[in-house]
N, CA, C and O atoms as a CHARMM CRD file, in Angstrom:
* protein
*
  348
    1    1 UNK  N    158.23200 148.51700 144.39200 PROA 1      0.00000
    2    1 UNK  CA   157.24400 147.83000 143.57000 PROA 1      0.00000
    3    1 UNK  C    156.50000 148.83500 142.69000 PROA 1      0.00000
    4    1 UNK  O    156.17800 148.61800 141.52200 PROA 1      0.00000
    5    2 UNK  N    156.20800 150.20600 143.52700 PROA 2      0.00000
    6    2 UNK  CA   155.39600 150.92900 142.57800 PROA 2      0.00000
    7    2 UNK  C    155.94800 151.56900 141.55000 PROA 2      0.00000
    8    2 UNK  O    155.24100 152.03100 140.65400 PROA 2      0.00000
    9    3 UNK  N    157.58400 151.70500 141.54600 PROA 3      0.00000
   10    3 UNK  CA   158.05700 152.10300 140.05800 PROA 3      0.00000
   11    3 UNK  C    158.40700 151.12800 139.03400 PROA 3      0.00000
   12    3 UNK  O    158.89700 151.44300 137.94900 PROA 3      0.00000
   13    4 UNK  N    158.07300 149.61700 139.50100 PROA 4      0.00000
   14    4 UNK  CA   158.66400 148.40400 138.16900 PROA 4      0.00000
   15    4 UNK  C    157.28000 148.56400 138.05700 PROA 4      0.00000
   16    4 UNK  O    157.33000 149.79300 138.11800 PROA 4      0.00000
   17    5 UNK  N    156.10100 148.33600 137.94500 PROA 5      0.00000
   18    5 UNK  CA   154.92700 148.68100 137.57000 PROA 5      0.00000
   19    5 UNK  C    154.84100 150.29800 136.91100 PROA 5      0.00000
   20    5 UNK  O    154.40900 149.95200 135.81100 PROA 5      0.00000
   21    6 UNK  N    154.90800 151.26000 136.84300 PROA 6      0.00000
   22    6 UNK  CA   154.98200 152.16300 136.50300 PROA 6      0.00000
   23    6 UNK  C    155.33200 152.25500 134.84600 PROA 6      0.00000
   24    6 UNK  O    155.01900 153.29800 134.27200 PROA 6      0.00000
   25    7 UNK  N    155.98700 151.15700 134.07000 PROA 7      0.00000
   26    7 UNK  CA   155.64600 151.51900 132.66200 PROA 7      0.00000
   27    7 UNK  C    154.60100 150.84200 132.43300 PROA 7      0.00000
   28    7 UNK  O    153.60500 151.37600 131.94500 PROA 7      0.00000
   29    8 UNK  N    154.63500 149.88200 132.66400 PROA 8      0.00000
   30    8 UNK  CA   153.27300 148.95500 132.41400 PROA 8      0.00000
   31    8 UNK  C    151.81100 149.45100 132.10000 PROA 8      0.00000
   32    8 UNK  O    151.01300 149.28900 131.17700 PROA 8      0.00000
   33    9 UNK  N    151.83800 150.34000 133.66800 PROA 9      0.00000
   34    9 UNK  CA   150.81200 151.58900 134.06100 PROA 9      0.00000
   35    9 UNK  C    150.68800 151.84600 132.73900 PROA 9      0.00000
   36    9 UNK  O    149.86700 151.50200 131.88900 PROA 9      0.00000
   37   10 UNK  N    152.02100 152.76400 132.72400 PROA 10     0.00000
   38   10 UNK  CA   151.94500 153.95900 131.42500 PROA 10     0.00000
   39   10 UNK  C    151.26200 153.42600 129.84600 PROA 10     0.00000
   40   10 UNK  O    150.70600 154.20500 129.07100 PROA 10     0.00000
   41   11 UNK  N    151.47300 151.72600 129.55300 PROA 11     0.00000
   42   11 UNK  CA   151.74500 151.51200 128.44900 PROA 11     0.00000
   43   11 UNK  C    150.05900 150.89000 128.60300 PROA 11     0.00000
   44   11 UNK  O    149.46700 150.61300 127.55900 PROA 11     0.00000
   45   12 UNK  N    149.55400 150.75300 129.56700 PROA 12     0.00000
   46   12 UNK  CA   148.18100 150.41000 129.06900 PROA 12     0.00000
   47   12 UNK  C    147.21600 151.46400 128.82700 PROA 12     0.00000
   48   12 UNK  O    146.34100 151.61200 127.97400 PROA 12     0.00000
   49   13 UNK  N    147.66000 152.24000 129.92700 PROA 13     0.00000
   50   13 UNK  CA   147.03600 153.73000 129.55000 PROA 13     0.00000
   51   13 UNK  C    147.59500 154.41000 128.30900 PROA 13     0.00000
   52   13 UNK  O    147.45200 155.63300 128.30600 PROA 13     0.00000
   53   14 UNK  N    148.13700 153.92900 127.36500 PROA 14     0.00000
   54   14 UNK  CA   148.73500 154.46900 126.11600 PROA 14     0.00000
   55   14 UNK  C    147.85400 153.53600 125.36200 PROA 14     0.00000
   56   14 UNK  O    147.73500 153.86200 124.18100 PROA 14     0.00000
   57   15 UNK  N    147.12600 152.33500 125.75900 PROA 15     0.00000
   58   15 UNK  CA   146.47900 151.63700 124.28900 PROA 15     0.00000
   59   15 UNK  C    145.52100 152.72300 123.76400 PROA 15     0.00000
   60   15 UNK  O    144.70700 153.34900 124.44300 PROA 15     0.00000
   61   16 UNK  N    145.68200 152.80700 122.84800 PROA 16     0.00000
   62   16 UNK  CA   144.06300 153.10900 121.89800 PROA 16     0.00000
   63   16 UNK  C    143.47700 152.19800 121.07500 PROA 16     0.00000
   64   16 UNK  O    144.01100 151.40500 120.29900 PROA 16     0.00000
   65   17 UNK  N    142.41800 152.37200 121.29900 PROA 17     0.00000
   66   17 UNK  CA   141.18100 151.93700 120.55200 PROA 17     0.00000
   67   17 UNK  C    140.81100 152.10800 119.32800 PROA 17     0.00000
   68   17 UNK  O    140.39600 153.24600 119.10600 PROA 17     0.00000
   69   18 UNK  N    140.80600 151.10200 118.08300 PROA 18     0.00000
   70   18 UNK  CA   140.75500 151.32600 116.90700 PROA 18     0.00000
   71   18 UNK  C    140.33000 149.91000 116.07800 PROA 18     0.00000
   72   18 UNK  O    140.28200 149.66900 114.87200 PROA 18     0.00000
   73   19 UNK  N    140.09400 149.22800 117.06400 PROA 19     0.00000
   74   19 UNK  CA   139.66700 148.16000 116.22300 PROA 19     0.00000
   75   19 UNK  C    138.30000 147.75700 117.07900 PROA 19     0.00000
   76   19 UNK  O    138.23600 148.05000 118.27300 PROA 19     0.00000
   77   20 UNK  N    137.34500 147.15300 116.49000 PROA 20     0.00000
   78   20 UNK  CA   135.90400 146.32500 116.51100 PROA 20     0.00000
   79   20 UNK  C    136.41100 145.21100 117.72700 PROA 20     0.00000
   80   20 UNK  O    136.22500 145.16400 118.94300 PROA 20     0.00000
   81   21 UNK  N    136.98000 144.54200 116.97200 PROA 21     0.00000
   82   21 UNK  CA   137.45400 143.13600 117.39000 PROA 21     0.00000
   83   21 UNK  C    138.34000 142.99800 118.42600 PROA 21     0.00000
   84   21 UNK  O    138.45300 141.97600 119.10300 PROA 21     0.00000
   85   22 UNK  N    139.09400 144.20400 118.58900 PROA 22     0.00000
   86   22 UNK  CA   139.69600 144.40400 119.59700 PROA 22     0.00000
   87   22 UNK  C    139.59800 144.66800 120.86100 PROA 22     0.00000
   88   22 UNK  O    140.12400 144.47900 121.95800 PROA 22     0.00000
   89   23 UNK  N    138.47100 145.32900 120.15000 PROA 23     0.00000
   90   23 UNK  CA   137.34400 146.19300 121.64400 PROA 23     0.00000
   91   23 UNK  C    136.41800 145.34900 122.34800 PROA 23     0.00000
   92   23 UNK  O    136.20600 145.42500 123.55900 PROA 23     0.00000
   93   24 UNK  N    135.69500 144.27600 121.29500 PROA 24     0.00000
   94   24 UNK  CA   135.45000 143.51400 121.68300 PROA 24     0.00000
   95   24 UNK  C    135.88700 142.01200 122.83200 PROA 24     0.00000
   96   24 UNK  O    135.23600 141.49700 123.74100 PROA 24     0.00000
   97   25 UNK  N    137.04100 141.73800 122.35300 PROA 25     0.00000
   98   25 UNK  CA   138.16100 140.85700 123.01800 PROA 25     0.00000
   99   25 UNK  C    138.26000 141.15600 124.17300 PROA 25     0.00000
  100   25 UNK  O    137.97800 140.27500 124.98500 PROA 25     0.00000
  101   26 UNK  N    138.71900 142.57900 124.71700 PROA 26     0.00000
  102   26 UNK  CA   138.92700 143.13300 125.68300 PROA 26     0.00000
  103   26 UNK  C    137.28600 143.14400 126.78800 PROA 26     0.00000
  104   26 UNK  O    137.21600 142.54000 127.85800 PROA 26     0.00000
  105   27 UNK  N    136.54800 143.67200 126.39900 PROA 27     0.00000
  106   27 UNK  CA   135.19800 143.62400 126.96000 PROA 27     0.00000
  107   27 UNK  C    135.34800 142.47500 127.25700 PROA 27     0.00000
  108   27 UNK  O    135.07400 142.34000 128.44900 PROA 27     0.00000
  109   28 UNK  N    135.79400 141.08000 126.56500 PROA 28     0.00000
  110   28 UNK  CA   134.79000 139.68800 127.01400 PROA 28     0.00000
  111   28 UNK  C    136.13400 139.63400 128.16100 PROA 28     0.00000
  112   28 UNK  O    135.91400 139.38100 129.34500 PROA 28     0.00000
  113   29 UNK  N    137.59700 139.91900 127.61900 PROA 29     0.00000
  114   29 UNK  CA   138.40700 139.53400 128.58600 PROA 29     0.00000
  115   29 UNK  C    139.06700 140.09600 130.23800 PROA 29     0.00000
  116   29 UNK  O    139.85500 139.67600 131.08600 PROA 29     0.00000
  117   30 UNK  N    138.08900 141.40300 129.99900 PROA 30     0.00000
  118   30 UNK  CA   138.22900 142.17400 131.43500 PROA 30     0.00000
  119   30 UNK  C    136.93000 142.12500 131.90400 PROA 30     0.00000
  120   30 UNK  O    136.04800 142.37500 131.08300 PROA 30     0.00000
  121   31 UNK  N    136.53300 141.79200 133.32200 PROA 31     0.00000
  122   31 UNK  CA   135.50300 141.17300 133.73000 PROA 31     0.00000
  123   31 UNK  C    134.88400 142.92600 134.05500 PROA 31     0.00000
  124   31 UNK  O    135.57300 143.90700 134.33100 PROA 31     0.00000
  125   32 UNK  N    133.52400 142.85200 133.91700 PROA 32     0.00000
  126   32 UNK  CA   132.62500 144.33700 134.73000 PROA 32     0.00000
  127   32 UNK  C    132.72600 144.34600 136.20200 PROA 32     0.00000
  128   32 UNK  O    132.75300 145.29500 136.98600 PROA 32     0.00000
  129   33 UNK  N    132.75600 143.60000 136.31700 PROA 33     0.00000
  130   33 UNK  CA   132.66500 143.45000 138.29200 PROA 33     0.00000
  131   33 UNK  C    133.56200 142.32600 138.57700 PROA 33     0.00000
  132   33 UNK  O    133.57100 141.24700 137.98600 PROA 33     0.00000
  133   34 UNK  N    134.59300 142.82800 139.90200 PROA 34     0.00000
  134   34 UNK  CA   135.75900 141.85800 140.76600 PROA 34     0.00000
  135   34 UNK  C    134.95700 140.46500 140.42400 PROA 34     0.00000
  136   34 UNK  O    133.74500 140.41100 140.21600 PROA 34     0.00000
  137   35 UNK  N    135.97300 139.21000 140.40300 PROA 35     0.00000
  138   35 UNK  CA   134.94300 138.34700 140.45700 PROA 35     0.00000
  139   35 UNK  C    134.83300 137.34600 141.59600 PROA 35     0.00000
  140   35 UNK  O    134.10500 136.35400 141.63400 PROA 35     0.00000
  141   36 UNK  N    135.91200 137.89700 142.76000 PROA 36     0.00000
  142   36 UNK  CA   136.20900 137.81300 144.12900 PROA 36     0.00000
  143   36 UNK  C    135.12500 137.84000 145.28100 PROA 36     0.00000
  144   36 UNK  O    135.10400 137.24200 146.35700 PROA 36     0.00000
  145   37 UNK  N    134.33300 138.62400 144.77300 PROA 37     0.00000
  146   37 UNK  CA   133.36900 139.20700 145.75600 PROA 37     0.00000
  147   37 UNK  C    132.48400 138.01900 145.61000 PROA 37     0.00000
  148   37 UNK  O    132.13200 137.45800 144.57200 PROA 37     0.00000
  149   38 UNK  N    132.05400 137.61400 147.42100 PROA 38     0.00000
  150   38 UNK  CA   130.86300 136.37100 147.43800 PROA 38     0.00000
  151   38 UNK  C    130.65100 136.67700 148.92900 PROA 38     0.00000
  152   38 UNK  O    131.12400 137.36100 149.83600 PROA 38     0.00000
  153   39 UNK  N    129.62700 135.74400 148.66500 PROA 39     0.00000
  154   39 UNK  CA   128.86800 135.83000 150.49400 PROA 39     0.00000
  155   39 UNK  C    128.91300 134.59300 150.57700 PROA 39     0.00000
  156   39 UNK  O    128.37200 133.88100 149.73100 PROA 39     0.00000
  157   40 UNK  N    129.65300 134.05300 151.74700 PROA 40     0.00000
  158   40 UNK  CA   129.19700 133.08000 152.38900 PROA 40     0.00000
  159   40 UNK  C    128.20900 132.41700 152.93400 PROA 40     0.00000
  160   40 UNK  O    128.31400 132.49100 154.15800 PROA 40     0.00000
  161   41 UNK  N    127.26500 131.77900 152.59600 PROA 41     0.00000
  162   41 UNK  CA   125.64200 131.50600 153.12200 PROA 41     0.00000
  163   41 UNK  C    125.81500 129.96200 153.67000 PROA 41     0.00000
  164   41 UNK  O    126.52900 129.33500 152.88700 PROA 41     0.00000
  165   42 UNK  N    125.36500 129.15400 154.80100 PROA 42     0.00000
  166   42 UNK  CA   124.78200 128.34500 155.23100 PROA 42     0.00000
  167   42 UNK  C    123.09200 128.02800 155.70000 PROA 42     0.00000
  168   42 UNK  O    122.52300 128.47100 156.69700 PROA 42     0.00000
  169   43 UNK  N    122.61300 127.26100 154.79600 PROA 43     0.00000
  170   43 UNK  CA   121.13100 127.62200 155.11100 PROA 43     0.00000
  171   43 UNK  C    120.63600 128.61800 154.94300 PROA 43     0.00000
  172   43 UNK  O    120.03000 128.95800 155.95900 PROA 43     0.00000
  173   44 UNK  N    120.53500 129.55200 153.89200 PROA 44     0.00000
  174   44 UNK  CA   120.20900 130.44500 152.96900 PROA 44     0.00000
  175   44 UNK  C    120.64300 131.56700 154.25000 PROA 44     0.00000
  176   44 UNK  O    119.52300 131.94300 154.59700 PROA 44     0.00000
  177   45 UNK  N    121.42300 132.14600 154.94900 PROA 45     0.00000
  178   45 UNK  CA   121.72000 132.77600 155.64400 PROA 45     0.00000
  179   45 UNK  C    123.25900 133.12900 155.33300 PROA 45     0.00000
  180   45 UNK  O    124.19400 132.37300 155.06900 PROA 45     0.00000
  181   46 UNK  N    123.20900 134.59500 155.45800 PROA 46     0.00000
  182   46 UNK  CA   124.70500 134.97200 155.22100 PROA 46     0.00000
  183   46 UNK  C    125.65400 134.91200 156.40500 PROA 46     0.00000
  184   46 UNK  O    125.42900 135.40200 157.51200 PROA 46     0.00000
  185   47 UNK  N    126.58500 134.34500 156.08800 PROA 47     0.00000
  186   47 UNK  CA   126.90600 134.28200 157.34900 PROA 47     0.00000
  187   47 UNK  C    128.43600 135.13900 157.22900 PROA 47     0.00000
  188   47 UNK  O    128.66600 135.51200 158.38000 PROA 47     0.00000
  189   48 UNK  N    129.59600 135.61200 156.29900 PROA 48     0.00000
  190   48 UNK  CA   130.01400 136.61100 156.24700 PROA 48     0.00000
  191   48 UNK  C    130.30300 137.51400 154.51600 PROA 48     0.00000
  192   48 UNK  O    130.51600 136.76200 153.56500 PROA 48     0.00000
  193   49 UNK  N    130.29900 137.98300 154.43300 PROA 49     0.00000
  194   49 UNK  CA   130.65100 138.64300 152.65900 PROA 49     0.00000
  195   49 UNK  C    132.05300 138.52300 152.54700 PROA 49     0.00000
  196   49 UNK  O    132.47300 138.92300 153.63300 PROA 49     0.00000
  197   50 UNK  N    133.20300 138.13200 151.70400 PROA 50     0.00000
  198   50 UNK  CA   134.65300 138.18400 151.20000 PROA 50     0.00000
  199   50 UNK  C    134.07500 139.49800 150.19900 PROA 50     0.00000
  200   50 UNK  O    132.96300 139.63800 149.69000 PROA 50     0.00000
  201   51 UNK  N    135.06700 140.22500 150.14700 PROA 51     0.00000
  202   51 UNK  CA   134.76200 141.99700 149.60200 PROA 51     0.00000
  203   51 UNK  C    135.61400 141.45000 148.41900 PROA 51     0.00000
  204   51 UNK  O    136.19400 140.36700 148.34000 PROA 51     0.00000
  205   52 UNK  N    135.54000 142.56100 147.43800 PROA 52     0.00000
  206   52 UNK  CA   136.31600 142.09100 145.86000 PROA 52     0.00000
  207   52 UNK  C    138.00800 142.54900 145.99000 PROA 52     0.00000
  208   52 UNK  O    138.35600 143.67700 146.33700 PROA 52     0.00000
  209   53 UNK  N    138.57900 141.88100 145.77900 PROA 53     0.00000
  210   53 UNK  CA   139.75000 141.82900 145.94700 PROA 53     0.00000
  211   53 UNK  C    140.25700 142.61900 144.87100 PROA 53     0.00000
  212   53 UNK  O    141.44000 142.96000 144.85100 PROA 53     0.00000
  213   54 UNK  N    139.47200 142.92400 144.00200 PROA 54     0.00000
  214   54 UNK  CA   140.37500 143.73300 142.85000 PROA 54     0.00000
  215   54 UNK  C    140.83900 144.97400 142.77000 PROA 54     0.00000
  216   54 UNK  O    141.46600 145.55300 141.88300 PROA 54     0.00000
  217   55 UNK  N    140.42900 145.32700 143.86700 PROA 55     0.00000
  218   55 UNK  CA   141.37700 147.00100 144.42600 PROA 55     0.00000
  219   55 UNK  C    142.52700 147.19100 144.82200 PROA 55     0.00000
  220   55 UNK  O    143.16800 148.17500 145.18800 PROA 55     0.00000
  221   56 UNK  N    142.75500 145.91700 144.68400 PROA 56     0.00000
  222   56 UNK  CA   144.16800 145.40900 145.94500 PROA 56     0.00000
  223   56 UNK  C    145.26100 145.29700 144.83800 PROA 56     0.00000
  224   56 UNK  O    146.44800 145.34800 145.16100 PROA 56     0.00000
  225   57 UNK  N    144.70000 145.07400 142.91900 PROA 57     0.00000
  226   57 UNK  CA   145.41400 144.31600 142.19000 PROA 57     0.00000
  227   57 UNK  C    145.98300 145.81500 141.59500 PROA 57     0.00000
  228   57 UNK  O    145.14000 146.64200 141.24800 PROA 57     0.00000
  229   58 UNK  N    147.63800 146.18500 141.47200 PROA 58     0.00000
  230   58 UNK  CA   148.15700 146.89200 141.75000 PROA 58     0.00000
  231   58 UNK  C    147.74800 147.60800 139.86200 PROA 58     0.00000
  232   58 UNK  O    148.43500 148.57500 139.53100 PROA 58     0.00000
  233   59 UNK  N    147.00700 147.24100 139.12600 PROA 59     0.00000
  234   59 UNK  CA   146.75000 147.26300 137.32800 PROA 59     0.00000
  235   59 UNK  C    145.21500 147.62700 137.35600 PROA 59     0.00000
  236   59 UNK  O    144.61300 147.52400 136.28700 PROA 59     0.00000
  237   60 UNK  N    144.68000 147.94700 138.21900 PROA 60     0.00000
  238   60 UNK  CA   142.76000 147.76200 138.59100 PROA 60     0.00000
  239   60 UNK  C    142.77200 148.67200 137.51500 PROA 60     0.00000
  240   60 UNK  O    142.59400 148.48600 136.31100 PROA 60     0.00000
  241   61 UNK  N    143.06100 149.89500 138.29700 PROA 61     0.00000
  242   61 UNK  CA   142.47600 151.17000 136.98100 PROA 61     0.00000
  243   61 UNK  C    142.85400 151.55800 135.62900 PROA 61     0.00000
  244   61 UNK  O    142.24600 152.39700 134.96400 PROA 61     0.00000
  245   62 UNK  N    143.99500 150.84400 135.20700 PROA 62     0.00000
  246   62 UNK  CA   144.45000 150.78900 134.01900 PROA 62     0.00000
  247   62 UNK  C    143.39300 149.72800 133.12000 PROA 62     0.00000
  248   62 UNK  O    142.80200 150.18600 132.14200 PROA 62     0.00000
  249   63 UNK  N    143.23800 148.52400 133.46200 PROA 63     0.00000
  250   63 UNK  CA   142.63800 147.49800 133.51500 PROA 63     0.00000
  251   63 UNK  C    140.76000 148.24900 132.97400 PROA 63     0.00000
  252   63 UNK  O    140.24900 148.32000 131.85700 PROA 63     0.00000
  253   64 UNK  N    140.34600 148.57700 134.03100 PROA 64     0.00000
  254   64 UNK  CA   139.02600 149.40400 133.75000 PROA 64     0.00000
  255   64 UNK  C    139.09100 150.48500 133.01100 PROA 64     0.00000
  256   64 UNK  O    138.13300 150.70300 132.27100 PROA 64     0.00000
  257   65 UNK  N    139.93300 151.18500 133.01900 PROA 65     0.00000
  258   65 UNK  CA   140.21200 152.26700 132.21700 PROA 65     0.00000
  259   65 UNK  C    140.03900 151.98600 130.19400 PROA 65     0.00000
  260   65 UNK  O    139.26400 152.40500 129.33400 PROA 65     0.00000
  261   66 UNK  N    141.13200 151.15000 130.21100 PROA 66     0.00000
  262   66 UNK  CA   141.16500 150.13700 128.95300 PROA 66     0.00000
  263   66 UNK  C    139.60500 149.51400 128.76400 PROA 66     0.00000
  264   66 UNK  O    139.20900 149.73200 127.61900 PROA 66     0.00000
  265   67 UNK  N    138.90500 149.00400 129.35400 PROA 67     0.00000
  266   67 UNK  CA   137.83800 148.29400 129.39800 PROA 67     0.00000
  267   67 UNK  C    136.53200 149.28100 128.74000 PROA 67     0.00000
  268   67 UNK  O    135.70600 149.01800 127.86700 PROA 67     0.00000
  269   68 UNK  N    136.72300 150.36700 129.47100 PROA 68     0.00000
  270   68 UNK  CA   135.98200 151.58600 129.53100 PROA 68     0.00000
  271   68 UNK  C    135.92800 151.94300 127.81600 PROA 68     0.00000
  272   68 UNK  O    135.13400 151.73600 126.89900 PROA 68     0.00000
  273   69 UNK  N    137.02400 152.48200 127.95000 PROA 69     0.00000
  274   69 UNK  CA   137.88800 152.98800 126.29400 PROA 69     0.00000
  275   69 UNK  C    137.11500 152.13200 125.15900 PROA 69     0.00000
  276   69 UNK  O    136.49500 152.59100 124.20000 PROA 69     0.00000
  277   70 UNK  N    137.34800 150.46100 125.58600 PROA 70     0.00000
  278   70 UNK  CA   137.02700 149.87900 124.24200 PROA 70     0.00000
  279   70 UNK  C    135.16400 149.88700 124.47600 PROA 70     0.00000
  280   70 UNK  O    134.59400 149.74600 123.39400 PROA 70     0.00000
  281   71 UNK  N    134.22100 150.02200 125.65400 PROA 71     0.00000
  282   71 UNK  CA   133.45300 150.15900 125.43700 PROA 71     0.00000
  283   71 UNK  C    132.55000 151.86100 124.59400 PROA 71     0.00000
  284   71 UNK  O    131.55500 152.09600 123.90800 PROA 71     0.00000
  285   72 UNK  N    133.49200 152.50600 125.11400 PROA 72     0.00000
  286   72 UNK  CA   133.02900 153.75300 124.56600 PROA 72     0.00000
  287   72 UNK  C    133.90400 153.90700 122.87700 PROA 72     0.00000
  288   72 UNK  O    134.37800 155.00200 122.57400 PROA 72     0.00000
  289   73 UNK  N    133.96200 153.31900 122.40100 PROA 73     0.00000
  290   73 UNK  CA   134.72600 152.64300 121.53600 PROA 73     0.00000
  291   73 UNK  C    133.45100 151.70700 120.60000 PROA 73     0.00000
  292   73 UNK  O    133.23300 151.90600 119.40500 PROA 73     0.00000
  293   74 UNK  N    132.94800 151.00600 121.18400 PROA 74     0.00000
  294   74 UNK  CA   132.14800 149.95200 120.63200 PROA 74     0.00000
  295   74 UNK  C    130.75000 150.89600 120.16300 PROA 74     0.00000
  296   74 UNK  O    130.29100 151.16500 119.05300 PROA 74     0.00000
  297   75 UNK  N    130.36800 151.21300 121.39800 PROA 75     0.00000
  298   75 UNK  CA   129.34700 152.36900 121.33600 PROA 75     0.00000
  299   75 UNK  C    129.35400 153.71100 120.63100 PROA 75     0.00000
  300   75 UNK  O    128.30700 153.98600 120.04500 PROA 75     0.00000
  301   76 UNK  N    130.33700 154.59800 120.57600 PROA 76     0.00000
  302   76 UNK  CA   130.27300 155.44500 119.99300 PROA 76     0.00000
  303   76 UNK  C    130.53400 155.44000 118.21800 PROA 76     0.00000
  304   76 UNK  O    129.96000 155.91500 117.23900 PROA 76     0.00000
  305   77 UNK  N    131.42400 154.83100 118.41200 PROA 77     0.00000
  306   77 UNK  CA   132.25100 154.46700 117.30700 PROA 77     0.00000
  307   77 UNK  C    131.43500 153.55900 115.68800 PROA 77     0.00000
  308   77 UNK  O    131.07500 153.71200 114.52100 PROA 77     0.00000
  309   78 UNK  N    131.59300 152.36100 117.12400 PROA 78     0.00000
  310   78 UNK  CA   131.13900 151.21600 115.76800 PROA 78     0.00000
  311   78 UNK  C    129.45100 151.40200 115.84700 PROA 78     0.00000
  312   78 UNK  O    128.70800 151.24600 114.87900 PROA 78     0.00000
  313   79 UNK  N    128.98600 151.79400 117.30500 PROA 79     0.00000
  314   79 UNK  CA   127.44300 152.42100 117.37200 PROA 79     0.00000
  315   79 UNK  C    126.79800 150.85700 117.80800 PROA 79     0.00000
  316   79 UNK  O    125.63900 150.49100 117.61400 PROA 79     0.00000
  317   80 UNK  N    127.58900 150.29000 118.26700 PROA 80     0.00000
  318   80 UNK  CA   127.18200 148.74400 118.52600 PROA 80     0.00000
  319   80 UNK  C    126.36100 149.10700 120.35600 PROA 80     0.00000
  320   80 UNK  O    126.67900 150.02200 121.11600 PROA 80     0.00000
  321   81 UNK  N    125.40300 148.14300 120.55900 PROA 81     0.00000
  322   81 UNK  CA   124.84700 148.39300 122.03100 PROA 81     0.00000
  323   81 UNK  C    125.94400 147.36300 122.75000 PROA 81     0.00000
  324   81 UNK  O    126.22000 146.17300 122.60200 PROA 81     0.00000
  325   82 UNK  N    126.25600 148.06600 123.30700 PROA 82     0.00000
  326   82 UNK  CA   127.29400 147.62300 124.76000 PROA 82     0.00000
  327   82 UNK  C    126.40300 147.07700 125.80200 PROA 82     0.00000
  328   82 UNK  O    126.89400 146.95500 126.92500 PROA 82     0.00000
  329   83 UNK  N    125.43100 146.80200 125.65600 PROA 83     0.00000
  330   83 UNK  CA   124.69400 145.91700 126.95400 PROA 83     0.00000
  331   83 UNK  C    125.46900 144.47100 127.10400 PROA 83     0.00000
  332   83 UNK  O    126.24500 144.31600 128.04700 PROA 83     0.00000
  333   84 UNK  N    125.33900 143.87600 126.56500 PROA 84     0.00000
  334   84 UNK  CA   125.82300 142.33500 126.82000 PROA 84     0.00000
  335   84 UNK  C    127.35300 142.53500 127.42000 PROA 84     0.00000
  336   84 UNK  O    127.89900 141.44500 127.58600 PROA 84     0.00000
  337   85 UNK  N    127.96400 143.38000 127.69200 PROA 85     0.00000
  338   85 UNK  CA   129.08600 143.55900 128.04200 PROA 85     0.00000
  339   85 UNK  C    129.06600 144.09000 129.24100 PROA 85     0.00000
  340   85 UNK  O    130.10400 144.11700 129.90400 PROA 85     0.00000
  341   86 UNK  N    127.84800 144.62000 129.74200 PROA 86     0.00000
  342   86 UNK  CA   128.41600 145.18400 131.10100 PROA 86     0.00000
  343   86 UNK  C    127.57000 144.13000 132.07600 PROA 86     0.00000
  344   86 UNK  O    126.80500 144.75600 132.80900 PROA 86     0.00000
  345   87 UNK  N    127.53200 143.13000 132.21000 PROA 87     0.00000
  346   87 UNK  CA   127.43000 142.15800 132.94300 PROA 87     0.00000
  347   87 UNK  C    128.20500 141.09800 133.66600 PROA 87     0.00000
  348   87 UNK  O    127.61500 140.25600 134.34300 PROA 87     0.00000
């Protein structure tokens, strides 16, 4: 499994960053935080946490990596504030 994944790897870690709109897209379409992660509560009491599953997803750091890129991208670049994006 880990070498049919292995260009994939390679080819996201090969995007660059060069467009506004692009960078943007990406920010809205790669989430800041797993979106897996929850606590179970009954009666405002936790009763166990499910942990974020997105460590498990075999693309995580390519995925954030890319995410990263187009934010330092947005920010440096276009000089745009990246707040609304890391939420």
């Amino acid at each position: 499994m880990e070498s049919l994944l292995q260009p994939l790897r390679q080819q996201l870690d090969s995007i660059e960053i060069r467009d506004a709109e692009l960078a943007r897209a990406l920010c809205k379409l790669i989430p800041s935080q797993c979106p897996f992660a929850r606590d179970i509560q009954i009666f405002g009491r936790t009763l166990f946490r499910i942990p974020p599953l997105c460590k498990i997803n075999p693309l995580y750091e390519q995925l954030m990596g890319l995410r990263f890129r187009s934010l330092v991208y947005l920010a440096d670049v276009c000089g745009e504030d990246v707040t609304p994006y890391c939420y």
